[in-house]
Backbone as ProteinMPNN parsed JSONL, in Angstrom:
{"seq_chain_A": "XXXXXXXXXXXXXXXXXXXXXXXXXXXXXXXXXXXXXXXXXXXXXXXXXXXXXXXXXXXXXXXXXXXXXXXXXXXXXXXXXXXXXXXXXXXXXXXXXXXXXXXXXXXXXXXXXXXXXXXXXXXXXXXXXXXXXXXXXXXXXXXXXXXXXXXX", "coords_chain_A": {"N_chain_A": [[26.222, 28.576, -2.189], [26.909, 27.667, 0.123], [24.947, 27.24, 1.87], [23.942, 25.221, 0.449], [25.539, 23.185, 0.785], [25.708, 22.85, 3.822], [23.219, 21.772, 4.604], [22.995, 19.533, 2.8], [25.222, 18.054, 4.827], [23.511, 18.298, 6.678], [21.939, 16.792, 6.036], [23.017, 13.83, 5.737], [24.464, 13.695, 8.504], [21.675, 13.397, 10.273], [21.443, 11.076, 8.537], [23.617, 9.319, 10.022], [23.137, 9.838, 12.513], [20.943, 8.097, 12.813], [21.538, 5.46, 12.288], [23.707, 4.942, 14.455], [21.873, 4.794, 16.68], [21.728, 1.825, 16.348], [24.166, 0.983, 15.946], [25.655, 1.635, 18.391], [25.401, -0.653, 20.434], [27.323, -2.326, 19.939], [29.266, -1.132, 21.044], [30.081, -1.825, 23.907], [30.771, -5.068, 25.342], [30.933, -8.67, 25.72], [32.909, -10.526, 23.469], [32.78, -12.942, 20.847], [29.535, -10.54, 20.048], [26.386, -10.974, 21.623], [24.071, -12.977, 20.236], [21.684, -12.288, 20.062], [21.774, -9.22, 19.72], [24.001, -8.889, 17.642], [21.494, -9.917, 15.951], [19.786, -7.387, 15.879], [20.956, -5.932, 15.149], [22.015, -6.819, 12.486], [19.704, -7.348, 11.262], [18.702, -4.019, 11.179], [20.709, -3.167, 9.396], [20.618, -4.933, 6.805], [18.1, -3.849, 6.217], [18.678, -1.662, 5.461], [20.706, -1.529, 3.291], [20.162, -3.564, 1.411], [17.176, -4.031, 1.285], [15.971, -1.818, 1.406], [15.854, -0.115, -0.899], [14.382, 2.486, -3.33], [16.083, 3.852, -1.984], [18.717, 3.84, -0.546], [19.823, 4.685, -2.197], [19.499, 7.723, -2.593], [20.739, 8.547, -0.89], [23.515, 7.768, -1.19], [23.542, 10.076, -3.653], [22.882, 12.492, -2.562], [25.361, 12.552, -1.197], [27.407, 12.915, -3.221], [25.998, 15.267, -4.294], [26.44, 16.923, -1.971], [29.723, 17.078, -2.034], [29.783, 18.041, -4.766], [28.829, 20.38, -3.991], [30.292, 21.177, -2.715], [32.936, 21.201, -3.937], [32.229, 23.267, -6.08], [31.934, 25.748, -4.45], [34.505, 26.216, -3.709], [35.396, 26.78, -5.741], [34.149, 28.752, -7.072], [34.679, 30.815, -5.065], [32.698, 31.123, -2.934], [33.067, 31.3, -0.295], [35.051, 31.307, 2.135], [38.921, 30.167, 1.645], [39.382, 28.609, 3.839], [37.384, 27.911, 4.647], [35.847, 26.141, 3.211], [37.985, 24.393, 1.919], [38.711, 22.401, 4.186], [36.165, 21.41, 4.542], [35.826, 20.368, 2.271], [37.782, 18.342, 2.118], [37.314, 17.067, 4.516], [34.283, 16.191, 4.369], [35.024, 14.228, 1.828], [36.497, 12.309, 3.184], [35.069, 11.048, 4.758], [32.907, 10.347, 3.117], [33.851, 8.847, 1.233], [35.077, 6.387, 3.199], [32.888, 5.649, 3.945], [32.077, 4.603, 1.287], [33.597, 3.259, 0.293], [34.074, 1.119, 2.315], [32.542, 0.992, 4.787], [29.495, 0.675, 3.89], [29.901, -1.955, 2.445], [30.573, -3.377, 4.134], [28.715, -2.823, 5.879], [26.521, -4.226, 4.394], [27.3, -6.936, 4.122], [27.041, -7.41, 6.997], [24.69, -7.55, 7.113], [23.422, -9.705, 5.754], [23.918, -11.901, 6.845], [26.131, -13.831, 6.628], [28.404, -15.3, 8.29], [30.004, -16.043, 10.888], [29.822, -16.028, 14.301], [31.898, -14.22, 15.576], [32.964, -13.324, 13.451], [30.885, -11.39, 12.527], [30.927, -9.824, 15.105], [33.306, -8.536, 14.565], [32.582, -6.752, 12.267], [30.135, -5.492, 13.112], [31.987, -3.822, 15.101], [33.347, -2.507, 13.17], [32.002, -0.815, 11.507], [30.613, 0.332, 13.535], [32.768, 2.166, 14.197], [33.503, 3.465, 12.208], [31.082, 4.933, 11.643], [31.188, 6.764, 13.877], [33.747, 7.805, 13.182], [32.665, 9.239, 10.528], [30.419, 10.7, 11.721], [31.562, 12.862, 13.113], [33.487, 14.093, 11.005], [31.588, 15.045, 9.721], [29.911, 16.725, 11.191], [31.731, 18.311, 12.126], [32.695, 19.502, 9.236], [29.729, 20.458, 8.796], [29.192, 22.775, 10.713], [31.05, 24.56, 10.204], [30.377, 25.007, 7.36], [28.053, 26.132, 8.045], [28.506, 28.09, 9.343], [29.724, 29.499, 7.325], [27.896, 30.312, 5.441], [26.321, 31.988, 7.058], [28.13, 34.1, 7.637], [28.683, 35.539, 5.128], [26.297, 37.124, 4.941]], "CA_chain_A": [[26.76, 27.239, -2.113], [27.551, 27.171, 1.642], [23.74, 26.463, 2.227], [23.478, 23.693, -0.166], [26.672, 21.968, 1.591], [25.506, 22.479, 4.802], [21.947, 21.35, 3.623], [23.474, 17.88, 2.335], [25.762, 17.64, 5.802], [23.024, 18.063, 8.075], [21.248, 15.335, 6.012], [23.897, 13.229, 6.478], [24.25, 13.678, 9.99], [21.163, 12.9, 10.697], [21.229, 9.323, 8.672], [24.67, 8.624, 10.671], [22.619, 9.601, 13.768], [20.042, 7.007, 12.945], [22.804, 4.413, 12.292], [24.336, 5.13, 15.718], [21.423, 4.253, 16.9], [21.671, 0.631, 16.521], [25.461, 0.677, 16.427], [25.836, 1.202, 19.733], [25.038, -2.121, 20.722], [28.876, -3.186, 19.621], [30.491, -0.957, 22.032], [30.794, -2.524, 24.595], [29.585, -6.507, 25.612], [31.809, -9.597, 25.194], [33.519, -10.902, 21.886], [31.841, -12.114, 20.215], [28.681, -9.983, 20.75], [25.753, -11.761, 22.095], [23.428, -13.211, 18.846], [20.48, -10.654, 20.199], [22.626, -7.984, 19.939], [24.108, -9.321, 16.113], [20.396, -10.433, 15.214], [19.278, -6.3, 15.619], [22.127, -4.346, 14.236], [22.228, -7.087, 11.195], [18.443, -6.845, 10.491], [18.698, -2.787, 10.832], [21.92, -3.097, 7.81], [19.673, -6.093, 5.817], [17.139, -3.553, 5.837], [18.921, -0.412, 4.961], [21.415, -1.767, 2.251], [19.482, -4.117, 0.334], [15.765, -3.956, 1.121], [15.064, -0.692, 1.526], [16.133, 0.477, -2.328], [16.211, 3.399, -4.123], [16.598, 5.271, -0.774], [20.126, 4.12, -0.292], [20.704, 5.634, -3.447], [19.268, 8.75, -2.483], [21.627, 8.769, 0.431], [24.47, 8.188, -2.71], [23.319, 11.166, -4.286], [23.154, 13.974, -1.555], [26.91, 12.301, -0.742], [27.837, 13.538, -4.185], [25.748, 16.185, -4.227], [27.202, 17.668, -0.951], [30.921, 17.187, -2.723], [29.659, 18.94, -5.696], [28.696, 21.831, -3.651], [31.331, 21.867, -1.648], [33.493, 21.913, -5.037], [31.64, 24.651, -6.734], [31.856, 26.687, -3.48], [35.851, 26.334, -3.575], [36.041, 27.162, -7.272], [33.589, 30.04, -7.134], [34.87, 31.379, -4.322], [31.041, 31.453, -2.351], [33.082, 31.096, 1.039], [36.703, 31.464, 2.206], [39.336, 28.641, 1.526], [39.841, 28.323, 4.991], [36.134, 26.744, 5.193], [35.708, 25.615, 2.364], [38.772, 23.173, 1.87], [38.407, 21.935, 5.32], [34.756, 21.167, 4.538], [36.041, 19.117, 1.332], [38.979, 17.293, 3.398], [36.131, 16.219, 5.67], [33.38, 15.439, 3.429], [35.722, 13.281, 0.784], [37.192, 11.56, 3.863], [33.615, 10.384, 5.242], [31.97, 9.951, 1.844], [35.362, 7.727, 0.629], [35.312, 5.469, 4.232], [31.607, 5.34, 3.568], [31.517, 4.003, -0.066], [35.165, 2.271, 0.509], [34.312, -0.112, 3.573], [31.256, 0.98, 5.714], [28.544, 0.064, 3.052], [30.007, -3.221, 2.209], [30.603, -3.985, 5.909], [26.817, -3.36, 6.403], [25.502, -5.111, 3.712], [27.766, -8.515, 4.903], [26.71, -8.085, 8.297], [23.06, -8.128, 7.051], [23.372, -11.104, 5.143], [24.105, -12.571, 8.641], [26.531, -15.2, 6.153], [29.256, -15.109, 9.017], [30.063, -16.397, 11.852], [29.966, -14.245, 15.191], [33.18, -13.596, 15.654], [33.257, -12.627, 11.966], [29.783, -10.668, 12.26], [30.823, -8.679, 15.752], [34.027, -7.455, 14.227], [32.18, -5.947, 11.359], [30.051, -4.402, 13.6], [32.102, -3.105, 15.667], [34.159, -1.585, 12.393], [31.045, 0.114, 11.074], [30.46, 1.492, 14.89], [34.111, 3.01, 14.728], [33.523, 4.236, 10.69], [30.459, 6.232, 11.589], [31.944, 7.555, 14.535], [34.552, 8.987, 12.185], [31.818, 10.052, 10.253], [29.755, 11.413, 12.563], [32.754, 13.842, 13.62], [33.747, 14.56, 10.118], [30.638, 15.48, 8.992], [29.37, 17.444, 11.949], [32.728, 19.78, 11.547], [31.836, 20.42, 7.903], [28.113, 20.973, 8.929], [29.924, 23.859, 11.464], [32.187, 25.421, 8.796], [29.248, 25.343, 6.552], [27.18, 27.026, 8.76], [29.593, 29.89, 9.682], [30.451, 30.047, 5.924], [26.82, 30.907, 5.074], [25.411, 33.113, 7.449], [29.632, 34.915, 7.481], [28.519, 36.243, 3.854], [24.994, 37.284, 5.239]], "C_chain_A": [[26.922, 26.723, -0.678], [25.914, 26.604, 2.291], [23.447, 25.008, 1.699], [24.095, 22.536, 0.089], [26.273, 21.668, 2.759], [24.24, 21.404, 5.095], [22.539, 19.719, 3.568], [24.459, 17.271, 3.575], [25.017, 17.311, 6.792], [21.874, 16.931, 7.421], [21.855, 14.217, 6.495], [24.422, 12.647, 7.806], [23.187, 12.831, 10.566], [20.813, 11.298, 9.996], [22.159, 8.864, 9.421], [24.2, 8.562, 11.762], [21.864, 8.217, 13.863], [20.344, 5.438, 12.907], [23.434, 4.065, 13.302], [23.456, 4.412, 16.564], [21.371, 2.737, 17.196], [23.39, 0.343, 16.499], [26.141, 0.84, 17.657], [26.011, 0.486, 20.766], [26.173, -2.651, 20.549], [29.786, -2.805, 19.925], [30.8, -1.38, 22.868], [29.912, -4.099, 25.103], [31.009, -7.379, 25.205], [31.627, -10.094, 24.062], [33.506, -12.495, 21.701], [30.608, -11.492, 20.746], [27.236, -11.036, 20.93], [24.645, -11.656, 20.76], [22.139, -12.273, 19.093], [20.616, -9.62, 19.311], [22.672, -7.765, 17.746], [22.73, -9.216, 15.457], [19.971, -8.608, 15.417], [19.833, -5.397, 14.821], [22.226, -5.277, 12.958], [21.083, -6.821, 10.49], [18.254, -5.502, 10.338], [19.392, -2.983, 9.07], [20.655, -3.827, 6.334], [18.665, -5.139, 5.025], [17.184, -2.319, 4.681], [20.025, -0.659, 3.682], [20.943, -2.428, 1.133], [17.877, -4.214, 0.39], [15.198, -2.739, 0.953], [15.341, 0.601, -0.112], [14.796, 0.918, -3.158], [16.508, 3.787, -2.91], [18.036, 4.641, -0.432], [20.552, 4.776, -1.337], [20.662, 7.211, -3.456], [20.379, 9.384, -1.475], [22.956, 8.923, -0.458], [24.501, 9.433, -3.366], [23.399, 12.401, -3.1], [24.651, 13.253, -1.049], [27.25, 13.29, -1.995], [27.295, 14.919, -4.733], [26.602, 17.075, -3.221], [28.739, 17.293, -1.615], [31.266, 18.235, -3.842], [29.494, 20.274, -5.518], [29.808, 22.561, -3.022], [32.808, 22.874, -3.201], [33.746, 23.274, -5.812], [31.865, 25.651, -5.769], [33.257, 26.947, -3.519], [36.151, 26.804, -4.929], [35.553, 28.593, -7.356], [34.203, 31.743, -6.617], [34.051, 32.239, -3.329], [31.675, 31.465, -0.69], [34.598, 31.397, 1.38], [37.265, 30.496, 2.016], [39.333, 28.304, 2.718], [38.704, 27.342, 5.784], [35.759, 26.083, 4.249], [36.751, 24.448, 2.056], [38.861, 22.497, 2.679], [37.505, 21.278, 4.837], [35.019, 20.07, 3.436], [36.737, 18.093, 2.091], [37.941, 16.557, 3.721], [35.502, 15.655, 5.01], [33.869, 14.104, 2.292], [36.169, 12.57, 2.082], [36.085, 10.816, 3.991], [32.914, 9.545, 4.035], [32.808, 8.905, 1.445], [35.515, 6.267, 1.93], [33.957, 4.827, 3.764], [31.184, 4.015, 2.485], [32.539, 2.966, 0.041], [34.759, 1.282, 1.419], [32.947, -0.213, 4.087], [29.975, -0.066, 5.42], [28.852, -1.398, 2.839], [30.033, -3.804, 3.568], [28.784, -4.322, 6.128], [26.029, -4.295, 5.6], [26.112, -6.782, 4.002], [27.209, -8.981, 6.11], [25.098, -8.341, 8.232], [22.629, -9.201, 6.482], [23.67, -12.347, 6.007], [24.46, -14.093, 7.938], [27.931, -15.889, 7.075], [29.392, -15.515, 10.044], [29.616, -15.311, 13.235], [30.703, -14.001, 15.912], [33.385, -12.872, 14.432], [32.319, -10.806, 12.009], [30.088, -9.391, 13.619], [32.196, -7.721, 15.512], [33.71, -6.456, 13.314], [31.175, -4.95, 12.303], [30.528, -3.536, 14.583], [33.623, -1.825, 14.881], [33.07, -0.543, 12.203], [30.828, 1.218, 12.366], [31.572, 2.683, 14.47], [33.913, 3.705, 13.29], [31.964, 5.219, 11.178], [30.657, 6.809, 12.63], [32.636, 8.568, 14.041], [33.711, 9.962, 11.643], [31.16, 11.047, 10.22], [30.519, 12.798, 12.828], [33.205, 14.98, 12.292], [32.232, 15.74, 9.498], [29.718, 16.839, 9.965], [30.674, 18.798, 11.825], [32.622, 20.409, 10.545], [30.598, 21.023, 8.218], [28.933, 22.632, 9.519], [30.427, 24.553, 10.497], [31.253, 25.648, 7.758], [28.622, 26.464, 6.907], [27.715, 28.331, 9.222], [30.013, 30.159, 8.036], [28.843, 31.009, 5.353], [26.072, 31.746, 6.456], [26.991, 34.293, 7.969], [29.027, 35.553, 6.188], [26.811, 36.902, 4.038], [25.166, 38.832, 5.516]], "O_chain_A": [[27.045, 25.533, -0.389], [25.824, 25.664, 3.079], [22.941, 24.028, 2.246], [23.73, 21.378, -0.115], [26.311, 20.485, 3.098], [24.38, 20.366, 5.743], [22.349, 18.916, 4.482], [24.619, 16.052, 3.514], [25.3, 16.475, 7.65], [21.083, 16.32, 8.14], [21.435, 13.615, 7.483], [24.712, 11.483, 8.084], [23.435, 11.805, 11.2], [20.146, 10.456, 10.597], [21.836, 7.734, 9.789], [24.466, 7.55, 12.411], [22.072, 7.38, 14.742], [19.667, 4.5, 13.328], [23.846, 2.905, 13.318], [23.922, 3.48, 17.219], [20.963, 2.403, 18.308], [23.779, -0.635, 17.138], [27.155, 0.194, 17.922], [26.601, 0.788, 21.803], [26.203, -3.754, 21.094], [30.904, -3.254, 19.671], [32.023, -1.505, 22.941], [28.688, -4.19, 25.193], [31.943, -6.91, 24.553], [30.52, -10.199, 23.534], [34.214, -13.208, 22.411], [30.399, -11.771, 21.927], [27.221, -11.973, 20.132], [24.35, -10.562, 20.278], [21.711, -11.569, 18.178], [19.865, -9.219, 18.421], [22.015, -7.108, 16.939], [22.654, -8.503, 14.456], [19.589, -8.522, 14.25], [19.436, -4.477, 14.105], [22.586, -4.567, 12.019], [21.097, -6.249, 9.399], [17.582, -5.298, 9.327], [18.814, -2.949, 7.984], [20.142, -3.301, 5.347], [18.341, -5.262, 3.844], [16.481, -2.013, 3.718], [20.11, 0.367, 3.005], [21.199, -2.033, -0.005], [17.354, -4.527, -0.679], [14.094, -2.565, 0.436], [15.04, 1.791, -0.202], [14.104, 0.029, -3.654], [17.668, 4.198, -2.915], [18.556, 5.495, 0.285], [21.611, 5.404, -1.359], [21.461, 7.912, -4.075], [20.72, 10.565, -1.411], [23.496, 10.028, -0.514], [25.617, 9.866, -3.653], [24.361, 13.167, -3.155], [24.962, 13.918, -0.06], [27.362, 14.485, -1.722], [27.972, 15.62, -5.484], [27.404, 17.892, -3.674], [27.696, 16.699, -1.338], [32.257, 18.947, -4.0], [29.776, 21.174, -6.309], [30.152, 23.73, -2.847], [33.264, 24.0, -3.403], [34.715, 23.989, -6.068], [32.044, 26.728, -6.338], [33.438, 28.15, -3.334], [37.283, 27.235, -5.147], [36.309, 29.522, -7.643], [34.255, 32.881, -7.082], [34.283, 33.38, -2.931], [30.835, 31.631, 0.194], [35.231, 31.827, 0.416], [36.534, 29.51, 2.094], [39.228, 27.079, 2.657], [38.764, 26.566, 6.737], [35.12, 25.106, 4.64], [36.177, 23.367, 1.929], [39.211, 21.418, 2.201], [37.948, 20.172, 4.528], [34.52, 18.955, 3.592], [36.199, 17.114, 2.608], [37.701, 15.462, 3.213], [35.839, 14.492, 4.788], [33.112, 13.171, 2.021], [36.191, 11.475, 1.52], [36.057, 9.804, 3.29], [32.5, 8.386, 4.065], [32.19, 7.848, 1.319], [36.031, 5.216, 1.55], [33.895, 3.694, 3.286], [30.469, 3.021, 2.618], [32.223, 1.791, -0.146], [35.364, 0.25, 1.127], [32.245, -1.213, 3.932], [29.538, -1.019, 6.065], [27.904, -2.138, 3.101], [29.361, -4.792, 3.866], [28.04, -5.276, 6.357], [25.098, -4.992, 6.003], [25.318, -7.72, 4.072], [26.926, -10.132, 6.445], [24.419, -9.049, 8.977], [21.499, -9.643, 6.689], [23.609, -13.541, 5.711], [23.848, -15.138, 8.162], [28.475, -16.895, 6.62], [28.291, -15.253, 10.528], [29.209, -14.152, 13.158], [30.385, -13.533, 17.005], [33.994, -11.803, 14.452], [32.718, -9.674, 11.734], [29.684, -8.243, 13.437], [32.334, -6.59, 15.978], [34.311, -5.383, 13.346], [31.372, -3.735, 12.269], [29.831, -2.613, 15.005], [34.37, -0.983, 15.378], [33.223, 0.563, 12.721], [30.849, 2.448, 12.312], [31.29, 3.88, 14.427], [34.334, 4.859, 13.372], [32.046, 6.41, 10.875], [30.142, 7.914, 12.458], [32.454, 9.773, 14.213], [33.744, 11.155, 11.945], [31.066, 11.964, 9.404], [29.862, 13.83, 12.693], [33.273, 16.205, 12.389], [32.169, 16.877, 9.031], [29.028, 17.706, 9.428], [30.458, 19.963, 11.492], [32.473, 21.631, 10.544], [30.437, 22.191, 7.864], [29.179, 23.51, 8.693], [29.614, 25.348, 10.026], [31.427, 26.728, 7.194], [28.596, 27.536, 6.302], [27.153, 29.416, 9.373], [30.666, 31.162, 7.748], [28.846, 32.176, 4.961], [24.866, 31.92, 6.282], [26.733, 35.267, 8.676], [28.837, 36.7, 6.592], [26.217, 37.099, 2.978], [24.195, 39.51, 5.851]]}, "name": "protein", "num_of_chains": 1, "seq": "XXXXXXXXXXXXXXXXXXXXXXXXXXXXXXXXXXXXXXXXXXXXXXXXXXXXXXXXXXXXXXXXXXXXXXXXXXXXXXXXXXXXXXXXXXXXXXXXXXXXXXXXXXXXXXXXXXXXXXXXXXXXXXXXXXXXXXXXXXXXXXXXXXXXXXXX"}
C-alpha cells in the first residue's frame, strides 16, 4: 500500500508543480495584477478545468485513489501509524482545499467573468492553496517513501 500512496502523491506533485508554474506570476506585481499576467494564468485554468475534460477527472480519481490507499494502508496495517496517519492528515487536507476552493477558484478565474481586482485575488488564493498543497503533499510523498522501502 505504501507504494500505491506514494505512487498517487508523486502524481500529484507533479500536476501542482505544473500549476506553480503559471501561478507564480501572482506573487509578486501590483494589485491588481497586470491583464498579461491575468490573461496567462486564466487561459492556463480555462484550459485545465473546463476544456481539457476527462483528464481533470483523472486527476479526481488518483486524489481518491491516493486516500483509498492511504486508508487501506492504516487499516491493514502495511506501514506504521506514525506514517501512515500523518500521510492521511496531509492528503485529506490538500485533496479537501483542492475540491473545497482551489478548483472552483480556477475554473472562475478562467472564465475571465471578473473584474481584475476580483480575478488577481483569486489568483493569488489558488497561488497560496497550491503552495499548501505542494508542502502537504510532498511530506506525504516522504512518509510514503520511507514507509515502503522501511518494510523492504
Amino acid at each position: 500500500m505504501p507504494a500505491l500512496a506514494a505512487a498517487g502523491c508523486a502524481f500529484l506533485v507533479a500536476v501542482l508543480w505544473f500549476d506553480l508554474m503559471f501561478d507564480v506570476q501572482a506573487r509578486r506585481g501590483p494589485d491588481p495584477l497586470p491583464p498579461t499576467v491575468l490573461a496567462t494564468i486564466g487561459a492556463y485554468y480555462r484550459r485545465v478545468t473546463t476544456e481539457a475534460s476527462p483528464m481533470g477527472r483523472l486527476v479526481a480519481l488518483v486524489m481518491l485513489a491516493t486516500l483509498a490507499a492511504l486508508v487501506a494502508e492504516i487499516a491493514t496495517r502495511a506501514a506504521p501509524s506514525w506514517l501512515g496517519a500523518p500521510s492521511l492528515i496531509l492528503v485529506l487536507s490538500a485533496v479537501g482545499l483542492a475540491l473545497g476552493r482551489t478548483v472552483r477558484n480556477a475554473a472562475r478565474l478562467g472564465a475571465a467573468g471578473d473584474d481584475d481586482g476580483v480575478r488577481s485575488r483569486l489568483a493569488r488564493l489558488i497561488l497560496f492553496d497550491h503552495l499548501y498543497c505542494l508542502a502537504a503533499m510532498t511530506i506525504a510523498l516522504t512518509l510514503q517513501l520511507w514507509a515502503a522501502v522501511d518494510r523492504r
